[in-house]
TIRO-596551 format. One line per field, with one value per residue (C-alpha): x, y, z; residue number from 1. Coordinates in steps of 0.2 Angstrom, whole numbers, plus 5000, padded with zeros to 4 digits. Last residue first. Example, Ala and Ser with C-alpha at 12.3 -4.5 7.8 and 13.67 -1.06 7.14 Angstrom:
TIRO-596551
X	[5068; 5062] .
Y	[4995; 4978] .
Z	[5036; 5039] .
nr	[2; 1] .
END
This chain:
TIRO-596551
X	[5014; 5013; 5030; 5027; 5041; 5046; 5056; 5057; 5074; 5086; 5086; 5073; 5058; 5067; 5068; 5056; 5060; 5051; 5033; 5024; 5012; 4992; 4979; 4995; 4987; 4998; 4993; 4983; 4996; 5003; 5018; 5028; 5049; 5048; 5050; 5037; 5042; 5029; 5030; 5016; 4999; 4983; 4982; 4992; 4984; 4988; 4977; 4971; 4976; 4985; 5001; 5010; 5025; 5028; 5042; 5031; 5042; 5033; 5020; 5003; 4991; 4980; 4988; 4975; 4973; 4962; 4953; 4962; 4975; 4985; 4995; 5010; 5011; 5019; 5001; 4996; 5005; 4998; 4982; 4974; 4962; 4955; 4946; 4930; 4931; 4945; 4958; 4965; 4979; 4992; 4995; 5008; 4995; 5003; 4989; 4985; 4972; 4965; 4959; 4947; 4934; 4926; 4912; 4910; 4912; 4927; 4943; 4950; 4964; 4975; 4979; 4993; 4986; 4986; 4971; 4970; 4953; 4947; 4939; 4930; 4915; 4911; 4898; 4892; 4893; 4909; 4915; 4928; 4934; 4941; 4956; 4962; 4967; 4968; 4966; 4965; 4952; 4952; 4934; 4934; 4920; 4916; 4897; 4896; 4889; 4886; 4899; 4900; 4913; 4912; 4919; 4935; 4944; 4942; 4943; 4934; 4936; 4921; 4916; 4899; 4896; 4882; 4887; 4894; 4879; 4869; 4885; 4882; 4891; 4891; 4895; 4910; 4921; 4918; 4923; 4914; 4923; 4919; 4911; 4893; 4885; 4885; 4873; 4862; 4851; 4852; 4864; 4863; 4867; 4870; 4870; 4887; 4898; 4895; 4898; 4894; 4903; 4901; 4901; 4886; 4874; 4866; 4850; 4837; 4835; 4845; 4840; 4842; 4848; 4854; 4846; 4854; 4858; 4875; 4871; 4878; 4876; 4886; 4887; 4901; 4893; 4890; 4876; 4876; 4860; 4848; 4836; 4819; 4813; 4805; 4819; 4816; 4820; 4834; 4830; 4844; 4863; 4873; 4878; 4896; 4892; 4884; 4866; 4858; 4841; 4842; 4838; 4845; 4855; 4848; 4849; 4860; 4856; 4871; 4874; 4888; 4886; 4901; 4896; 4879; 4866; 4874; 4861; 4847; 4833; 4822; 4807; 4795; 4791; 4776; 4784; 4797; 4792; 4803; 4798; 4802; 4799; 4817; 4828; 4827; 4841; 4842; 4856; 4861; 4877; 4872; 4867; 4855; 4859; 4848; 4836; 4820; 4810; 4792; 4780; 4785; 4776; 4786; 4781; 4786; 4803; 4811; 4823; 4829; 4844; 4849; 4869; 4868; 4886; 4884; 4876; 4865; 4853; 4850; 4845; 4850; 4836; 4826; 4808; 4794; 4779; 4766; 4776; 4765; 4771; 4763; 4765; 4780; 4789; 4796; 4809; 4817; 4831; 4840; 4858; 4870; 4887; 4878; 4861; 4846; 4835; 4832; 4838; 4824; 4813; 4796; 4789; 4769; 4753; 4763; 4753; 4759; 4751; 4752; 4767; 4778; 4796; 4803; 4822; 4831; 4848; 4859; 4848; 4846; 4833; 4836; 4825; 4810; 4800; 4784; 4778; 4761; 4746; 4750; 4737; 4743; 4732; 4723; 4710; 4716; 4725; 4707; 4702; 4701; 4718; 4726; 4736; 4753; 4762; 4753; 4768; 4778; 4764; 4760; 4777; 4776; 4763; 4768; 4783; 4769; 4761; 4777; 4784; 4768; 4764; 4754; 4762; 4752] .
Y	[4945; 4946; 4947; 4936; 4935; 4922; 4925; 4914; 4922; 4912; 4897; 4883; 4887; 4884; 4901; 4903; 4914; 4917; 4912; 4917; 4930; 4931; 4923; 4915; 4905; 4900; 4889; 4888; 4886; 4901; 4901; 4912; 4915; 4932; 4943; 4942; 4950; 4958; 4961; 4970; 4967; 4958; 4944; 4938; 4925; 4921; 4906; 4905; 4894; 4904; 4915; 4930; 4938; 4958; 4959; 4963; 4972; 4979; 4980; 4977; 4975; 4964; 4956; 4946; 4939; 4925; 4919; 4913; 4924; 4930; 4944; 4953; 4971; 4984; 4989; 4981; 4990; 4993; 4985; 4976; 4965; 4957; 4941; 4932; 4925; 4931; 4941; 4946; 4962; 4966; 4983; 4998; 5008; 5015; 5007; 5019; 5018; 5005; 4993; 4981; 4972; 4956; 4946; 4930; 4944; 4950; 4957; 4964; 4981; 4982; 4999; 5011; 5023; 5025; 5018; 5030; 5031; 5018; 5006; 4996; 4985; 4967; 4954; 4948; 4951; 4965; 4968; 4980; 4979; 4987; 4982; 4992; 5010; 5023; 5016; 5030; 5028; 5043; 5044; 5038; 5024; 5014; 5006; 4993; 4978; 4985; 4990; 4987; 4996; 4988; 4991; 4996; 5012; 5015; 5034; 5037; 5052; 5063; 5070; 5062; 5046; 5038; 5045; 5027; 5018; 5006; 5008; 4998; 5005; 4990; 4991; 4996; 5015; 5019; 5037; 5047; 5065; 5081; 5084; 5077; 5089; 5070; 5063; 5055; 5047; 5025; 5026; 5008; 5005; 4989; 4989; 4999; 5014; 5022; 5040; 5054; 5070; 5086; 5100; 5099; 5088; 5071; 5066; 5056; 5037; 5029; 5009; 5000; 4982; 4971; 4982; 4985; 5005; 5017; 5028; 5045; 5060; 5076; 5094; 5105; 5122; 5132; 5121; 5101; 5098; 5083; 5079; 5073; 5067; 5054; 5051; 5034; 5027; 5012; 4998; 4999; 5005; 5003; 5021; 5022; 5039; 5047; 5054; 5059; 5054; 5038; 5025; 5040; 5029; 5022; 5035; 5050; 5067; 5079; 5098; 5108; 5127; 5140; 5147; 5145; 5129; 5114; 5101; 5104; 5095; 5099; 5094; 5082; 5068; 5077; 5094; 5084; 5067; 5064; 5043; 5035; 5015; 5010; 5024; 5042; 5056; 5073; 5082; 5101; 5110; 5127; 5141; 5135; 5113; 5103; 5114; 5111; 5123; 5122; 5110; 5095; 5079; 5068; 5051; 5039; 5038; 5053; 5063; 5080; 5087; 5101; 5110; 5128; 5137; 5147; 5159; 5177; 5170; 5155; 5140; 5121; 5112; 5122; 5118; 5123; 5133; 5118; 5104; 5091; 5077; 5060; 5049; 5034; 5046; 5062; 5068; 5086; 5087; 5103; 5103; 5117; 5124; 5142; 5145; 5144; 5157; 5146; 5126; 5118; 5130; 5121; 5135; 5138; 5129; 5115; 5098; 5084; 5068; 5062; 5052; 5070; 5072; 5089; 5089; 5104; 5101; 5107; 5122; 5139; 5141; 5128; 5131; 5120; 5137; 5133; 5146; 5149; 5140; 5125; 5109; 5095; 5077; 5065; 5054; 5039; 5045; 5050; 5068; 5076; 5083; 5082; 5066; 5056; 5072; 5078; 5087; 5090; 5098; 5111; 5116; 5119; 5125; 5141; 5142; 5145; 5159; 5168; 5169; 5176; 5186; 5186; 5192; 5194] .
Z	[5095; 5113; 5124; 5143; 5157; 5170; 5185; 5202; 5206; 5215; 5208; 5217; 5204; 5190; 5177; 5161; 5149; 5133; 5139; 5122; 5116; 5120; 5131; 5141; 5155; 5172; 5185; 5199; 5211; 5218; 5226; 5218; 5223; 5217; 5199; 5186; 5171; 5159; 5142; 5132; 5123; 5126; 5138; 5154; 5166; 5181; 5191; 5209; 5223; 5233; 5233; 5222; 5229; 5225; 5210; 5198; 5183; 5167; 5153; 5153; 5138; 5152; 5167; 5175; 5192; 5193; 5209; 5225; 5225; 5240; 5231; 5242; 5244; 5229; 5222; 5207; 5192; 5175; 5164; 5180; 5178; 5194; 5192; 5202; 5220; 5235; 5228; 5241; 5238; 5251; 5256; 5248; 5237; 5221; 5209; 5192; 5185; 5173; 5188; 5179; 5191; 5187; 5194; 5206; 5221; 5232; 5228; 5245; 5246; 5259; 5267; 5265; 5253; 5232; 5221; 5208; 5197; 5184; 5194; 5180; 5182; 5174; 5177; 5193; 5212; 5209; 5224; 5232; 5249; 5260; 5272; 5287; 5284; 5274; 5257; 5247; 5232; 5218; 5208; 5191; 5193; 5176; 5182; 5170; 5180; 5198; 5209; 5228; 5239; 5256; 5276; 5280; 5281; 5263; 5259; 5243; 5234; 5226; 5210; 5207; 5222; 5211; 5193; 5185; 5191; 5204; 5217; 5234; 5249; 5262; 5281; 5289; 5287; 5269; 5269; 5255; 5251; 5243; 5228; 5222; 5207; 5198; 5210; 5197; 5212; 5213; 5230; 5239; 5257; 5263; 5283; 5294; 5295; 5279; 5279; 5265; 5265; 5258; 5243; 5233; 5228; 5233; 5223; 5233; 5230; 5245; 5245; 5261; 5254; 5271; 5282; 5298; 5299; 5301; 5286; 5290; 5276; 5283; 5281; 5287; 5281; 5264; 5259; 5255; 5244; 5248; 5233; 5227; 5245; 5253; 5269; 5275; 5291; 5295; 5307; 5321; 5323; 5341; 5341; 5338; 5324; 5339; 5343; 5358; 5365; 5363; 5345; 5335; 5323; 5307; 5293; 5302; 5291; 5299; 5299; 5304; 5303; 5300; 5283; 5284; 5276; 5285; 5275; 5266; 5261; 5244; 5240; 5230; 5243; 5247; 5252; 5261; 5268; 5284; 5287; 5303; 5304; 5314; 5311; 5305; 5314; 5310; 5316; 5319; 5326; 5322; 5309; 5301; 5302; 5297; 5284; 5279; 5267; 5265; 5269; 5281; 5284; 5299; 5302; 5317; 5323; 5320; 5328; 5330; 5339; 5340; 5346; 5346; 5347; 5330; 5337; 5333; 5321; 5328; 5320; 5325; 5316; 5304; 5298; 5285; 5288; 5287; 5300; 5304; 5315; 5316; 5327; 5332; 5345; 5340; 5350; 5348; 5357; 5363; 5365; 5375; 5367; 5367; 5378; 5366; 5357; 5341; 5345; 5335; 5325; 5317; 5305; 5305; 5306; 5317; 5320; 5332; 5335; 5351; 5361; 5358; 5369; 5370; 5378; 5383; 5390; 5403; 5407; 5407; 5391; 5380; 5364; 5353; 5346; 5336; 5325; 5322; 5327; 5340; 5337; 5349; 5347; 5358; 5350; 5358; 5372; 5379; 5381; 5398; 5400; 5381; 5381; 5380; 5382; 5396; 5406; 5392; 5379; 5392; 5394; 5374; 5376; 5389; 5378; 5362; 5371; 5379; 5362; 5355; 5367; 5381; 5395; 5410] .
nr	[408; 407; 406; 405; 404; 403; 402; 401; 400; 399; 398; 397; 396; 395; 394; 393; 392; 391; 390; 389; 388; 387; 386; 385; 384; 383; 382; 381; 380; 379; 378; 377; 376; 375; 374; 373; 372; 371; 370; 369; 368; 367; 366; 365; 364; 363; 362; 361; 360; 359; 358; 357; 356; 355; 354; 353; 352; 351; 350; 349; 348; 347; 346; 345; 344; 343; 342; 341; 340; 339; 338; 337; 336; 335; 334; 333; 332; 331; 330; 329; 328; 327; 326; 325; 324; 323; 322; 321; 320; 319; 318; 317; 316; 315; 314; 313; 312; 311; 310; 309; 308; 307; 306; 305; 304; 303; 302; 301; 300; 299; 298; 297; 296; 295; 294; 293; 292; 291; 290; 289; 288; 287; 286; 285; 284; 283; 282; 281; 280; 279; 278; 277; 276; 275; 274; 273; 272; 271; 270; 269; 268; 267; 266; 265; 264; 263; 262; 261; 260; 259; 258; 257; 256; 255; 254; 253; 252; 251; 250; 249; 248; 247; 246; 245; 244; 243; 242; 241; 240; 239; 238; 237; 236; 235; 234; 233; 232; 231; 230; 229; 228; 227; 226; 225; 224; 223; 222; 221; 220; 219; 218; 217; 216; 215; 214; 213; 212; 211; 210; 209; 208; 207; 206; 205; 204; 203; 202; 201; 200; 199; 198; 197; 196; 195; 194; 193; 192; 191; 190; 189; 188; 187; 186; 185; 184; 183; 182; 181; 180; 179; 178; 177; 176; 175; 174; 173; 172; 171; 170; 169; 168; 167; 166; 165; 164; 163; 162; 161; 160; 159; 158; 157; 156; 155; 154; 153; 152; 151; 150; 149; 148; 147; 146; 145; 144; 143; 142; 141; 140; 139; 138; 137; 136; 135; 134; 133; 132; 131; 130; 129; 128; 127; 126; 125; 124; 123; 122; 121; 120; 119; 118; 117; 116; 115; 114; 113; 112; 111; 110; 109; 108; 107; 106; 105; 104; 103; 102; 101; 100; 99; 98; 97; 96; 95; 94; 93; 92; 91; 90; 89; 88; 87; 86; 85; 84; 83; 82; 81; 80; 79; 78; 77; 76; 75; 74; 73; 72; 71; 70; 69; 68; 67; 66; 65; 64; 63; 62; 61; 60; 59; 58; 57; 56; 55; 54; 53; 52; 51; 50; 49; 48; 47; 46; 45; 44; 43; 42; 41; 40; 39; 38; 37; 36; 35; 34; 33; 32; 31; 30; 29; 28; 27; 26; 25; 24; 23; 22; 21; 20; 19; 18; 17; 16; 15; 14; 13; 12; 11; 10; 9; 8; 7; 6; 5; 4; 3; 2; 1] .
END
């Protein structure tokens, strides 16, 4: 008989699928799995490999997900609303000797892990919390990491995972909680998905290095000084909600719908492309700059009672909404059309607009500079001059709406 240590721990793990609701002659209630050493989730010849756990779980050494299994395969590690306990630390697609290991693990109920826990070793890996699921790394004081090896993809999916495979489509549900000081991209393709249904799912963790944060649906707001952030964060539905300047670090922002929110004062110099669609950016309440570029062929949506002040430059070719509040801008606006139902402000700005300006919101120019607004205008709100004169005024019916501002 072979009794070592691999052929142990596949000889439970067996075990643990055909009674996975209870240990033969002991109730469900008082059920549990103890495995000593190493525990080895792999897919040995077929299609998929799926481990399913209705008791709590506890691991004395390293949880491997996907270690010794068939390339381009998946194996699914699914842990129903118990407890797992992982003392060794954990890796979730990790095989030394391929890159073609697709795992998948995820977590509805609560997962304590000591030591080192990666998503993504050398594989395909994801780790999915939803609905009450909680990963707590070294007491809430680790460290997660995401696509560690050259090669490796890794993602952490916040809300999805309700099935046995993951997608970034998935219908989103209740999101989890990661407790956990920091998530630190590694030297792979590594991801942060939040596709959930909270209206204010709060993200406190620092996010560093080089990779890419997803928002596809709920209110997500960042909190952690992620200033070593690089890489990109594609806002493709839901809500990103920015507590401060340093939330997204380094990268660009690619609106493909969806929401950027910004606090009062947060100042964000990261690039926006408007790729596709419209996004929006909100301010609920006071003022926020967006001091990056804004370039792109998409439309760009001023939401919220608050202010935003664009001081960057604006070369995107999409309409601008200003639904509520006023949008500042000290230098162009895009070269779409304006549907205004706020206040759009030209502050210390010089220049031509020939883009057509609607709705029923008000113009104002303020501060410095002479501006020439050139387009047969709709708007009716009326027009403020904060500082300098109207020099030129033409009728509406000629055949250039034209008027221009000079401060003194």
């Amino acid at each position: 008989m072979n009794s070592s240590p691999h052929a142990r721990l596949s000889a439970l793990l067996r075990l643990a699928l055909l009674a996975s609701t209870a240990l033969v002659g002991v109730p469900a209630a008082h059920a549990q799995w103890v495995i000593e050493g190493d525990l080895s989730v792999r897919y040995p010849s077929d299609s998929s490999s799926s481990s399913g756990y209705n008791v709590p779980v506890t691991i004395t050494g390293r949880l491997l997900v996907g270690t010794g299994s068939r390339p381009y395969y998946s194996v699914r590690f699914l842990n129903h609303p118990n407890l797992v306990i992982s003392a060794g630390g954990a890796s979730i697609a990790h095989d030394p000797s391929s890159s073609d290991i697709n795992a998948y693990v995820r977590i509805l109920g609560t997962w304590l892990n000591t030591g080192p826990l990666v998503v993504g070793e050398t594989g395909n890996g994801i780790l999915a919390i939803s609905g009450q699921g909680i990963v707590r790394q070294d007491d809430g004081l680790g460290t997660v990491t995401i696509a560690n090896q050259p090669g490796s993809t890794g993602t952490l999916a916040v809300g999805i995972g309700n099935s046995s495979y993951v997608s970034d489509e998935q219908e989103p549900m209740a999101p989890g909680t990661l407790d956990a000081v920091a998530v630190v991209f590694g030297q792979g393709a590594g991801r942060i998905l939040f596709s959930h249904t909270s209206g204010s799912y709060t993200f406190a963790p620092t996010i560093s290095g080089f990779g890419t944060v997803v928002v596809r649906n709920g209110t997500t707001t960042l909190t952690g000084d992620n200033s070593g952030l690089s890489g990109s964060v594609e806002l493709r539905g839901g809500k990103l909600s920015l507590a401060a300047s340093g939330n997204i670090g380094a990268a660009s922002v690619s609106g493909m719908g969806g929401t950027l929110a910004y606090s009062a004062g947060v100042n964000l110099a990261n690039s926006v492309t408007l790729a596709s669609g419209s996004t929006t950016f909100e301010v609920a309440a006071g003022s926020a700059t967006q001091g990056g570029a804004i370039s792109g062929s998409g439309n760009l949506i001023k939401d919220g009672a608050g202010t935003l002040q664009l001081t960057g430059s604006t070369t995107y070719s999409g309409t601008t909404t200003i639904r509520g509040g006023t949008l500042v801008t000290t230098g162009g606006l895009g070269s779409g059309p304006v549907a205004n139902s706020g206040t759009l402000t030209f502050r210390d700005a010089n220049g031509f607009y020939t883009q057509n300006i609607s709705g029923t919101g008000m113009v104002h120019k303020e501060g410095s500079g002479t501006i020439t607004l050139r387009s047969n205008n709709t708007y009716t709100g009326g027009t403020f001059i904060g500082a300098g004169e109207e020099s030129r005024h033409f009728p509406a019916d000629s055949a250039q709406d034209r008027w221009s501002t000079t401060a003194h």
